[in-house]
BABAMAR-516563 format. One record per atom (N, C-alpha, C): residue number from 1; chain; atom name; z, x negated, y. Coordinates in Angstrom, 1 decimal, padded with zeros to 4 digits. Last residue first. Layout:
<nodes>
<NUM, "A", "CA", <Z, X, Y>>
...
</nodes>
This chain:
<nodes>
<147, "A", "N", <-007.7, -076.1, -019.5>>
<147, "A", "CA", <-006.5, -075.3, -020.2>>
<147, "A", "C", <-006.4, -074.2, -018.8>>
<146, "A", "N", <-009.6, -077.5, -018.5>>
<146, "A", "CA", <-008.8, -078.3, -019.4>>
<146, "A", "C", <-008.2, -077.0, -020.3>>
<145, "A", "N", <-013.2, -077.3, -017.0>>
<145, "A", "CA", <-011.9, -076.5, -017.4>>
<145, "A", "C", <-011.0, -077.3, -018.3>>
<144, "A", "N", <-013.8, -079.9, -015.0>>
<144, "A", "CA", <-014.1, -079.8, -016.1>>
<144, "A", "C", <-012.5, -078.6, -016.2>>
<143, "A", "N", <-013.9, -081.6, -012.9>>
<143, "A", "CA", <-013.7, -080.8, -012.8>>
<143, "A", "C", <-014.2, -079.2, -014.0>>
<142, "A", "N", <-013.3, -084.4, -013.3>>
<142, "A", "CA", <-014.7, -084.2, -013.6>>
<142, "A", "C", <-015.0, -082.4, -013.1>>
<141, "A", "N", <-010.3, -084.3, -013.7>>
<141, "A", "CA", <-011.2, -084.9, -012.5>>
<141, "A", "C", <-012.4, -084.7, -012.2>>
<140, "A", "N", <-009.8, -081.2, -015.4>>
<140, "A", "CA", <-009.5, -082.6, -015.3>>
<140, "A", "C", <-010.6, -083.3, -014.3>>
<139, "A", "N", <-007.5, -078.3, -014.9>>
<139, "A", "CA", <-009.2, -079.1, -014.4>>
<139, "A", "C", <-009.0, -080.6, -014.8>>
<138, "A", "N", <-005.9, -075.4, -015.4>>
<138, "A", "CA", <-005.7, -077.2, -015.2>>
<138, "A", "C", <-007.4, -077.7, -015.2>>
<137, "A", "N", <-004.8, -072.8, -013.9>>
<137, "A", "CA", <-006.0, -073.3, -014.3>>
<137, "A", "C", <-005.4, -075.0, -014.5>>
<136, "A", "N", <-002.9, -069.9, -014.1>>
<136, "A", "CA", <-002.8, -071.6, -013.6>>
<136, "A", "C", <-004.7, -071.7, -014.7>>
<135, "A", "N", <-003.2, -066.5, -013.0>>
<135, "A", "CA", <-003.9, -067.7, -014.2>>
<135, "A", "C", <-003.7, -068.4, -013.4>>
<134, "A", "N", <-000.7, -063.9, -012.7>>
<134, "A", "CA", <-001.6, -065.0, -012.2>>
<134, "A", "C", <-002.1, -065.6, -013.4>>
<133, "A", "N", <001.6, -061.1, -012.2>>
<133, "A", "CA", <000.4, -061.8, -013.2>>
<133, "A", "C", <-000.3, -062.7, -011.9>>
<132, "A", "N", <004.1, -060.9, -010.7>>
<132, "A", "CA", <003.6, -059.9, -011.6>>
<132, "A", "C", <002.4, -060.4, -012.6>>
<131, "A", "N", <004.6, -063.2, -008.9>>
<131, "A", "CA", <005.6, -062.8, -009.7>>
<131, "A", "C", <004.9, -061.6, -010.6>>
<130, "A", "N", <001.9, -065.9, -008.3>>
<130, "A", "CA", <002.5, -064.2, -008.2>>
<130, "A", "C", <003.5, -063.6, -009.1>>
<129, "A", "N", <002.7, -068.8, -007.4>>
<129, "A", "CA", <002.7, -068.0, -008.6>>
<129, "A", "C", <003.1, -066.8, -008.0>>
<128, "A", "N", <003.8, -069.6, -004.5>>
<128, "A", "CA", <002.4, -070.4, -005.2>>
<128, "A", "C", <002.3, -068.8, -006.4>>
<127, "A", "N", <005.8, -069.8, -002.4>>
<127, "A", "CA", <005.6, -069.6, -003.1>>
<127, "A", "C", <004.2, -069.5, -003.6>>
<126, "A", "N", <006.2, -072.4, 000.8>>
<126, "A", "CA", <005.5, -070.5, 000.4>>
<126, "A", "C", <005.3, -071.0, -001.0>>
<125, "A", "N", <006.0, -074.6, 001.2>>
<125, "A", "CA", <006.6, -074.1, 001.5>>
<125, "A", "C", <007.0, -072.8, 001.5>>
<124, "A", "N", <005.2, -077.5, -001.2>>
<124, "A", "CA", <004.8, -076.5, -000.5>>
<124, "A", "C", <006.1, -075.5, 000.3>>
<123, "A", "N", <004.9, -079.7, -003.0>>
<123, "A", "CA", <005.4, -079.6, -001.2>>
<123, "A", "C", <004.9, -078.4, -000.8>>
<122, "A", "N", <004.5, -080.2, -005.3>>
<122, "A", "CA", <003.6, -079.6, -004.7>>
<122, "A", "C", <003.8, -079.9, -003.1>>
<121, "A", "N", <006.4, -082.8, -007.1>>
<121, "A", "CA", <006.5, -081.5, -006.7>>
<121, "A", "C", <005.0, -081.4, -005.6>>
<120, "A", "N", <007.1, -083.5, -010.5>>
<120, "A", "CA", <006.2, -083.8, -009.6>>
<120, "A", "C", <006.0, -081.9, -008.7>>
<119, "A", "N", <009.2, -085.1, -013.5>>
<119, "A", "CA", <008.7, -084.3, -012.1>>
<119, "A", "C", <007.9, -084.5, -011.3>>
<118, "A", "N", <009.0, -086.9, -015.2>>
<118, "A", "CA", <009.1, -085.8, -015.6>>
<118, "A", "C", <008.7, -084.4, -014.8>>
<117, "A", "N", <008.4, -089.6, -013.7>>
<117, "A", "CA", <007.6, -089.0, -014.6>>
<117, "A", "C", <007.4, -088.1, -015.1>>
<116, "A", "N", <008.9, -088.3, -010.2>>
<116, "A", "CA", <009.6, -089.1, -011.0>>
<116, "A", "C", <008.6, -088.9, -012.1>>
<115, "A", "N", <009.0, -087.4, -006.6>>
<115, "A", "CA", <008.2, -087.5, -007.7>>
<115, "A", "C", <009.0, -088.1, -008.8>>
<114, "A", "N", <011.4, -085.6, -004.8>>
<114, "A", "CA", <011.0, -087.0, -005.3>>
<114, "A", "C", <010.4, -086.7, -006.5>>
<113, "A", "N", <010.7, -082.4, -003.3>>
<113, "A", "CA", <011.5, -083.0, -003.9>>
<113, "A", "C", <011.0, -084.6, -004.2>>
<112, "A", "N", <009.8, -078.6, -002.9>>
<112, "A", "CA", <009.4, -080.7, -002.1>>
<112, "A", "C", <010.9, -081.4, -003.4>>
<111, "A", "N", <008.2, -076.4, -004.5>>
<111, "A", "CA", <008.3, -077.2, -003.3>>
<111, "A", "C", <008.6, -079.0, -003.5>>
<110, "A", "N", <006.8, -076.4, -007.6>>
<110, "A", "CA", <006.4, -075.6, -006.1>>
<110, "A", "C", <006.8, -076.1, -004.6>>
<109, "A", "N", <006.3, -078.7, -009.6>>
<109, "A", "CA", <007.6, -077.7, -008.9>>
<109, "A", "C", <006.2, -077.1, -008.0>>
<108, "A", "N", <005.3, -079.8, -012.9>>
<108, "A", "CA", <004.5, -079.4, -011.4>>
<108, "A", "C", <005.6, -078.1, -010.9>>
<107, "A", "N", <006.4, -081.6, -015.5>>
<107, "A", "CA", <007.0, -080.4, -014.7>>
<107, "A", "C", <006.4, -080.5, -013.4>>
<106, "A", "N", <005.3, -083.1, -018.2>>
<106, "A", "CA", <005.3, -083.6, -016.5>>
<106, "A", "C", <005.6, -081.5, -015.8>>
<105, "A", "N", <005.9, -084.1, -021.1>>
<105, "A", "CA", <005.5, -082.9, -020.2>>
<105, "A", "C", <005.9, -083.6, -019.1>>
<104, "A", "N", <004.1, -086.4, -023.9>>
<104, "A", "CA", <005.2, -086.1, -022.8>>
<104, "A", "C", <005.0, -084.9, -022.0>>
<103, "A", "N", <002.6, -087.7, -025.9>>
<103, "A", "CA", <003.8, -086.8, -025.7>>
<103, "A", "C", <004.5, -086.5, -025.1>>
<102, "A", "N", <002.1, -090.2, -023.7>>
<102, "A", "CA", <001.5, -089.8, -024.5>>
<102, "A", "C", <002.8, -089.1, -025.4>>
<101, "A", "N", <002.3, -089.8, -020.0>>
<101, "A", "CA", <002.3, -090.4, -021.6>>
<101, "A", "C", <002.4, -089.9, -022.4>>
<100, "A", "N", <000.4, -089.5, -017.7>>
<100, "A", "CA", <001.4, -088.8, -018.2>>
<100, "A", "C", <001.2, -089.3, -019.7>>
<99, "A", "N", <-000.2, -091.2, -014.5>>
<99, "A", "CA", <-000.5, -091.1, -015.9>>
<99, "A", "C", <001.1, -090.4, -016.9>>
<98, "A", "N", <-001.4, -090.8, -011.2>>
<98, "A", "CA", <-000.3, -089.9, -012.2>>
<98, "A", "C", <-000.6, -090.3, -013.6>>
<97, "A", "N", <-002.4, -090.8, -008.5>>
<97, "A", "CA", <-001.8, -091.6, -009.0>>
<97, "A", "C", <-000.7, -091.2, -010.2>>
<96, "A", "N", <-002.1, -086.9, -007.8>>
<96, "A", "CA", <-002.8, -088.5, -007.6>>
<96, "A", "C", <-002.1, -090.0, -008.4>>
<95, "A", "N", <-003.3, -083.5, -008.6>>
<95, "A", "CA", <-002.2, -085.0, -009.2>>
<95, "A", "C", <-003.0, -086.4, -008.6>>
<94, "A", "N", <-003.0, -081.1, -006.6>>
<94, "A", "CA", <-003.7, -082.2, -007.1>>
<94, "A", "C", <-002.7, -083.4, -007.7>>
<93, "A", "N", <-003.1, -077.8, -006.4>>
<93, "A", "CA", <-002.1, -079.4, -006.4>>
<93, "A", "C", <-003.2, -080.3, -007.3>>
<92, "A", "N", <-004.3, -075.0, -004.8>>
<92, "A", "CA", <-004.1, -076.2, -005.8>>
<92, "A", "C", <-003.4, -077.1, -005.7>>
<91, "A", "N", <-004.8, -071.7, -004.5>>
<91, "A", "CA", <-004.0, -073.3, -004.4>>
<91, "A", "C", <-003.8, -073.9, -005.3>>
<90, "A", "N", <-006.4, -069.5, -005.6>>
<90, "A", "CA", <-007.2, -070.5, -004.9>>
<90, "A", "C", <-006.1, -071.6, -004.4>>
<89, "A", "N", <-005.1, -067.1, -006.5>>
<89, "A", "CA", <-005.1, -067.2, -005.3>>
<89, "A", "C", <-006.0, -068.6, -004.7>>
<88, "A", "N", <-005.0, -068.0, -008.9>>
<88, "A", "CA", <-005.6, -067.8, -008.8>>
<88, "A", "C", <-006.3, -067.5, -007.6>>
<87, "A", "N", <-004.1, -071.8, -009.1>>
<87, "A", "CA", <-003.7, -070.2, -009.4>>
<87, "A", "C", <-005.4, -069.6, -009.0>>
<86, "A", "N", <-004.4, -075.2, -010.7>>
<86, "A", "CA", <-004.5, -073.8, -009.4>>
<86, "A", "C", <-004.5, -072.5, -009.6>>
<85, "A", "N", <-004.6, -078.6, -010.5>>
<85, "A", "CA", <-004.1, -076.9, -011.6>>
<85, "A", "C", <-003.6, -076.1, -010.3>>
<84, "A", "N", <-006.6, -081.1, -011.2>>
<84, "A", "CA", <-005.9, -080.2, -010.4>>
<84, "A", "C", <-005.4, -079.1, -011.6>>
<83, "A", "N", <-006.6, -084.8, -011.4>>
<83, "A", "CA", <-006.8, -083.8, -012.3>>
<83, "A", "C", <-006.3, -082.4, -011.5>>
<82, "A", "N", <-006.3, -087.1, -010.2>>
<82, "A", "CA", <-007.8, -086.0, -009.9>>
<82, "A", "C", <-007.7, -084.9, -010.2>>
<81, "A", "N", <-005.2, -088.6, -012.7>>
<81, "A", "CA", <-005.6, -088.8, -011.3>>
<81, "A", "C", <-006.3, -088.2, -011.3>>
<80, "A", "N", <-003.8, -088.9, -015.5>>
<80, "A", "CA", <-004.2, -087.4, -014.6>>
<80, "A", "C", <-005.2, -087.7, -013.3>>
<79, "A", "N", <-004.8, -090.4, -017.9>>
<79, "A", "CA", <-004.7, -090.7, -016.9>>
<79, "A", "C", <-005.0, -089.2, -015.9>>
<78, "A", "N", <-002.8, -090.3, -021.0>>
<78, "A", "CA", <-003.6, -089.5, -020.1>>
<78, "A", "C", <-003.7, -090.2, -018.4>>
<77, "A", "N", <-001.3, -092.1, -023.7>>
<77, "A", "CA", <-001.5, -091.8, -022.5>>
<77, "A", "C", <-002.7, -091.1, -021.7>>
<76, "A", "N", <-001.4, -091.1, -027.4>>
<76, "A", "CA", <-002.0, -091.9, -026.1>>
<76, "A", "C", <-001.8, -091.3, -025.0>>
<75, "A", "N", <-001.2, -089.0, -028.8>>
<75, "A", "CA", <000.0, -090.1, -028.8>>
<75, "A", "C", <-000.3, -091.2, -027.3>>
<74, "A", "N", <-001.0, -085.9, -027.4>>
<74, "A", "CA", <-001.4, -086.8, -028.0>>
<74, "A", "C", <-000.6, -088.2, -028.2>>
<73, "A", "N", <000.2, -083.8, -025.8>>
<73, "A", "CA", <000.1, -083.7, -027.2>>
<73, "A", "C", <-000.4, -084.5, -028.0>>
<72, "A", "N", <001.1, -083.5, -022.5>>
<72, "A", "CA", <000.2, -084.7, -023.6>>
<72, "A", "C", <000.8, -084.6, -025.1>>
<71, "A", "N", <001.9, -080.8, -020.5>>
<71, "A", "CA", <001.9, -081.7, -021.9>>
<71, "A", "C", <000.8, -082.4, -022.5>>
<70, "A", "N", <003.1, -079.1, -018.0>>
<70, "A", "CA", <001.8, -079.8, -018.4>>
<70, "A", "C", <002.1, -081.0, -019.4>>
<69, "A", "N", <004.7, -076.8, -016.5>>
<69, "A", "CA", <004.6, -077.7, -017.5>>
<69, "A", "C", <003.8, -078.0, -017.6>>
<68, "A", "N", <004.9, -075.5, -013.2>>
<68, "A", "CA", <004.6, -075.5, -014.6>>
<68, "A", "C", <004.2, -076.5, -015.2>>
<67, "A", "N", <007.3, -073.2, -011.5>>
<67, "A", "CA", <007.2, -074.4, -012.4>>
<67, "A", "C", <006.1, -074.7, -013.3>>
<66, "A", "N", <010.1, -072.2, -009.0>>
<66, "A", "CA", <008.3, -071.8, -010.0>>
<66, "A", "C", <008.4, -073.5, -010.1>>
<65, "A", "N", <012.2, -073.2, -008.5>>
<65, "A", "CA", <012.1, -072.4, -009.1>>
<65, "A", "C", <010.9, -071.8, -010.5>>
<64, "A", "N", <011.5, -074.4, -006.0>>
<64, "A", "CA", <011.4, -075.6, -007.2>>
<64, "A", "C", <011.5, -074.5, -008.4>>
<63, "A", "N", <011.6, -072.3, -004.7>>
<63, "A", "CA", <010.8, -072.7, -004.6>>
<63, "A", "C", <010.1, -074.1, -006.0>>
<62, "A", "N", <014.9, -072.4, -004.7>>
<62, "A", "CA", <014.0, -070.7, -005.0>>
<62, "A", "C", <012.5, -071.6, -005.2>>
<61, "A", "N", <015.9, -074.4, -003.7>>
<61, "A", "CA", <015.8, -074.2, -005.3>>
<61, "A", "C", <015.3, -073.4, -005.4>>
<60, "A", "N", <014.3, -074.5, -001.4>>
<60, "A", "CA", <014.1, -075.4, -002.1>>
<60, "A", "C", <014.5, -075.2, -003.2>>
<59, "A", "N", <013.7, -071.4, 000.1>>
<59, "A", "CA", <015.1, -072.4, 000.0>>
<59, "A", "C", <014.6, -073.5, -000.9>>
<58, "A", "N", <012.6, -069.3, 000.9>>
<58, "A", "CA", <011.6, -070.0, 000.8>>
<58, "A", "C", <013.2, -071.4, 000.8>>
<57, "A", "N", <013.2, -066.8, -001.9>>
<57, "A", "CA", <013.2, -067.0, -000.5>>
<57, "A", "C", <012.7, -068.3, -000.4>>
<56, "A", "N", <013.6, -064.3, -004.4>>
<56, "A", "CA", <012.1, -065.3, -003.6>>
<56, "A", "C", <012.7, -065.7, -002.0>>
<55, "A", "N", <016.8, -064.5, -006.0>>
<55, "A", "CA", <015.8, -063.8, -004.9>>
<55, "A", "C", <014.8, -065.3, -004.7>>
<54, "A", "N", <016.7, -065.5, -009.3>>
<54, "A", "CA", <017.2, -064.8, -008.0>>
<54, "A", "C", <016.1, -064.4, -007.2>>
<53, "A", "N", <014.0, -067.8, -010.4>>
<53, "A", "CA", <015.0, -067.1, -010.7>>
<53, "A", "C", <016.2, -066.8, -009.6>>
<52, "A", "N", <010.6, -067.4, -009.8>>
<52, "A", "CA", <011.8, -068.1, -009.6>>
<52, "A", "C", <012.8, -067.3, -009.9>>
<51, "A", "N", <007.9, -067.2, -011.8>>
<51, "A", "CA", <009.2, -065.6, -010.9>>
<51, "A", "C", <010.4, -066.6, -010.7>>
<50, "A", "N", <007.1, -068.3, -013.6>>
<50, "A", "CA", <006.2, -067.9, -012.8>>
<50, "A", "C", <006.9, -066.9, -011.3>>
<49, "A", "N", <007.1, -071.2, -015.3>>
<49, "A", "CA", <008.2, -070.4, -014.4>>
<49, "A", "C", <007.4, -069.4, -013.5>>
<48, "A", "N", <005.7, -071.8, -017.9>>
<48, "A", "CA", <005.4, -071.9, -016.7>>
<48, "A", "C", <006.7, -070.8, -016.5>>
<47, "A", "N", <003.9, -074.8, -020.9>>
<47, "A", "CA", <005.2, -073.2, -020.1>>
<47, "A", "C", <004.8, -073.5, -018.6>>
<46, "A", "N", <001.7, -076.2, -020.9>>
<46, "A", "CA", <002.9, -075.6, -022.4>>
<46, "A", "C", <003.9, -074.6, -021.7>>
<45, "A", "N", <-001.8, -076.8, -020.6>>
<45, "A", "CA", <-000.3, -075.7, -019.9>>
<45, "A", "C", <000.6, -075.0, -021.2>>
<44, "A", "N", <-001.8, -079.9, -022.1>>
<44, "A", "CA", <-002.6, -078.4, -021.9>>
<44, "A", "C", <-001.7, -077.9, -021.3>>
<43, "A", "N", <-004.1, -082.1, -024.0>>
<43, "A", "CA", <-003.3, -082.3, -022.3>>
<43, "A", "C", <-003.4, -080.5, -022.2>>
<42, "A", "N", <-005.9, -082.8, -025.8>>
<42, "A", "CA", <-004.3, -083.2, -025.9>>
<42, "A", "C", <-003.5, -083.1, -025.1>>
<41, "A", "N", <-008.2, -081.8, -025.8>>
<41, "A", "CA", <-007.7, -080.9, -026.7>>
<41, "A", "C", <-005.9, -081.2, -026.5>>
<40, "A", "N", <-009.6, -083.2, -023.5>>
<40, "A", "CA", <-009.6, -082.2, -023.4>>
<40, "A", "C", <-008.6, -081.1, -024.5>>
<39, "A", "N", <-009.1, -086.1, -023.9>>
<39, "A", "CA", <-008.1, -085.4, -023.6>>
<39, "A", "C", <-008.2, -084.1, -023.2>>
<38, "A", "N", <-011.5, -087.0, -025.3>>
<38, "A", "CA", <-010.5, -086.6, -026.1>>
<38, "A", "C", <-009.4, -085.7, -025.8>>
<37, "A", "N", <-014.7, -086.2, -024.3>>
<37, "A", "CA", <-013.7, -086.2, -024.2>>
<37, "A", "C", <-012.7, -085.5, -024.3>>
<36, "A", "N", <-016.2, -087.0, -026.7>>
<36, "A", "CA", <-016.5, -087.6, -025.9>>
<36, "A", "C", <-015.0, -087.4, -025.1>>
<35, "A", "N", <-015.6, -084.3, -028.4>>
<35, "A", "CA", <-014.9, -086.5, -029.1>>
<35, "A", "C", <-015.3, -087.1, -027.7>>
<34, "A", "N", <-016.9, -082.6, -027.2>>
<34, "A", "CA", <-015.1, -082.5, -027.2>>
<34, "A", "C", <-014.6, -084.0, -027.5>>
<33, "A", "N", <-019.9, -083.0, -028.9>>
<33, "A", "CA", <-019.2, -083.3, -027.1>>
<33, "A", "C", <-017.7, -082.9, -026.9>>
<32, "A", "N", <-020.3, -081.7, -031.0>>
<32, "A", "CA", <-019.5, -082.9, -030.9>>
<32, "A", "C", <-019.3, -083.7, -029.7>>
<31, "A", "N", <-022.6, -080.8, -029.8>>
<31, "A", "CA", <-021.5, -079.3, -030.8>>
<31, "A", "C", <-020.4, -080.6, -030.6>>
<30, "A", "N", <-024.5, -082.5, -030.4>>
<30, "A", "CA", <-024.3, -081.6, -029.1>>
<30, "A", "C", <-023.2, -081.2, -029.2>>
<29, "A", "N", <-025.0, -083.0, -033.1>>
<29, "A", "CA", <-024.1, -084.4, -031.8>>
<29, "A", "C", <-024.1, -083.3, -030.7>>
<28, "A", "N", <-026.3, -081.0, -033.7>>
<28, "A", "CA", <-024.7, -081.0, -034.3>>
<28, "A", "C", <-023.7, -082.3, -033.5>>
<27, "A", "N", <-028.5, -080.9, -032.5>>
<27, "A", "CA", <-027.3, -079.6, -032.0>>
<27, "A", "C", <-026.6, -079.9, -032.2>>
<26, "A", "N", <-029.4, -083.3, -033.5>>
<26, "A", "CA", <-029.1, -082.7, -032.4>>
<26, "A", "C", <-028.6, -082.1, -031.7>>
<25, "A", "N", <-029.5, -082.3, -035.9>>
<25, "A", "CA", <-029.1, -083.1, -035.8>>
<25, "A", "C", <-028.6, -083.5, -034.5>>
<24, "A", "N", <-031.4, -079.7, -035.8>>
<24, "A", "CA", <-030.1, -079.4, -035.7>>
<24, "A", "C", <-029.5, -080.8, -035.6>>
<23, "A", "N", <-034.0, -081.2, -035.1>>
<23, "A", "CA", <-033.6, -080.4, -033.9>>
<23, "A", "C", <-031.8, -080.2, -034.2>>
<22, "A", "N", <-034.3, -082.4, -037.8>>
<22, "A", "CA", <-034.4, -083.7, -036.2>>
<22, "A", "C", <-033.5, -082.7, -035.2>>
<21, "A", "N", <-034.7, -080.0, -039.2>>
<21, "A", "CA", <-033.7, -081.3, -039.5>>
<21, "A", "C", <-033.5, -081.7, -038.6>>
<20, "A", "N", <-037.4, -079.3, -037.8>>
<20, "A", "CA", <-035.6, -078.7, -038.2>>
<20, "A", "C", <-034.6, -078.8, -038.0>>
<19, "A", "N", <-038.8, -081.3, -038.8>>
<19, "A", "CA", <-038.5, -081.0, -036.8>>
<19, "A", "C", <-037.5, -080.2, -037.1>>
<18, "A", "N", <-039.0, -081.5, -041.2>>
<18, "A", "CA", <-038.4, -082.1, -040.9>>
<18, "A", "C", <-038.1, -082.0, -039.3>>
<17, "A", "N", <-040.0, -078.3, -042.0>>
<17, "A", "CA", <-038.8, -078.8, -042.4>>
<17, "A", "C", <-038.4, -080.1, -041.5>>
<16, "A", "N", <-042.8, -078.7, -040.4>>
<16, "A", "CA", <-041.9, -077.9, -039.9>>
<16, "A", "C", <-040.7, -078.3, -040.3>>
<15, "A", "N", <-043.9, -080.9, -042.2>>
<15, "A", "CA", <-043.4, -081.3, -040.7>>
<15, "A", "C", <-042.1, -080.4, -040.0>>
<14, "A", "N", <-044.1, -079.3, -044.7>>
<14, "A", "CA", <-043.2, -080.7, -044.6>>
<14, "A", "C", <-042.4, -080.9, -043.0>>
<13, "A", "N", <-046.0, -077.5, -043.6>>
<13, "A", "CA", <-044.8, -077.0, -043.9>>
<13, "A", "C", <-043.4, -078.3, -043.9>>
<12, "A", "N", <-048.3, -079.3, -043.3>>
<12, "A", "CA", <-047.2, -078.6, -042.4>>
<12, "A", "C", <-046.1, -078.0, -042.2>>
<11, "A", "N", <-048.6, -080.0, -046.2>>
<11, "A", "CA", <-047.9, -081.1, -045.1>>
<11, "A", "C", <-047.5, -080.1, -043.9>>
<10, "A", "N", <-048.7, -077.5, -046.8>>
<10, "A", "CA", <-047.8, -078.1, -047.4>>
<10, "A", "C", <-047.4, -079.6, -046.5>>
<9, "A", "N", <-051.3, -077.2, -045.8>>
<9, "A", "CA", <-050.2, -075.8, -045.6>>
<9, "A", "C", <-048.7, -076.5, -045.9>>
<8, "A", "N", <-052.7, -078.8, -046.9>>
<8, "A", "CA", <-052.5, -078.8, -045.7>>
<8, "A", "C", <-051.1, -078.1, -045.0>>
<7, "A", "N", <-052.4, -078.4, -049.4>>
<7, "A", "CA", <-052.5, -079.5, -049.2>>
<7, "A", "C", <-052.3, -079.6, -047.7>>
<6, "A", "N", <-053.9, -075.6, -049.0>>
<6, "A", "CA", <-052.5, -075.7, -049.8>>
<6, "A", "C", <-052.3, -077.0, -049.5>>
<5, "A", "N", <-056.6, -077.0, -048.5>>
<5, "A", "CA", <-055.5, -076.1, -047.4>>
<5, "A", "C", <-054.1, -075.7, -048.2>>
<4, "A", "N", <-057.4, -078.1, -050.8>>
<4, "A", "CA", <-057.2, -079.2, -049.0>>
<4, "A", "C", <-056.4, -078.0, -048.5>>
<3, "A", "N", <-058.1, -075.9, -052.5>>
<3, "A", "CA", <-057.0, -076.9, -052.5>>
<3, "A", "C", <-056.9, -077.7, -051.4>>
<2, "A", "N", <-060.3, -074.8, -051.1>>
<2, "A", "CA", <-059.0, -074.1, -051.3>>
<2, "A", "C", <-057.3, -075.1, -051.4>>
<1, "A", "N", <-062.1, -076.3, -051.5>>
<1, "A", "CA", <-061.7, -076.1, -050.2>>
<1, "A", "C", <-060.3, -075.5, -050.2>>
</nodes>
């Protein structure tokens, strides 16, 4: 009798090892959710103007003044549409109709100006960035943290 349960102890033991195996295999396609998506690692906040330069007044260059960078690190194009980046104060800008190519920065202003690839302004008319400390957030559509 002795031996059936060593025999037993040992196919269970087998099972335990292989549900292990089956479970981290699992973890490890879990852990590999970033390859789903790529442009989590290639799109990120590369600089920011956070203190327009001179006096804060609400004049269009004081305002285009604040700035922030947003870079494709990757070789491939990014489709921004959706994508937002917002302080902490809770404003956001939303990018619509926006693909930013692949190595490239796209400059988010504070006030008004003509969109172009390199630029893209907010329209705002009140300063956005607290001159002492803030966090820009970038989100991609999904609303997913980016940077």
């Amino acid at each position: 009798m002795s031996a059936f349960m060593s025999v037993a102890a040992r196919r269970t033991g087998a099972a335990v090892v292989a549900a292990g195996a089956l479970v981290g295999t699992f973890a490890a396609s879990a852990s590999a959710a970033p390859a789903a998506r790529p442009h989590r690692e290639s799109v990120e906040i590369s600089g920011v103007q956070y203190d327009a330069p001179g006096w804060d007044n609400r004049s269009i260059r004081s305002l285009n003044g604040e700035w922030v960078d947003v870079t494709n690190t990757s070789r491939r194009a990014v489709n921004l549409d959706g994508w937002t980046l917002s302080g902490r104060n809770g404003r956001t800008y939303t990018f619509h109709h926006y693909r930013l190519g692949g190595r490239s920065t796209v400059r988010v202003h504070t006030g008004f100006g003509r969109d172009t690839y390199r630029d893209v302004y907010q329209g705002r008319r009140n300063h956005v960035w607290d001159n002492r400390s803030d966090t820009a957030t970038l989100r991609d559509d999904r609303d997913w943290k980016v940077d």
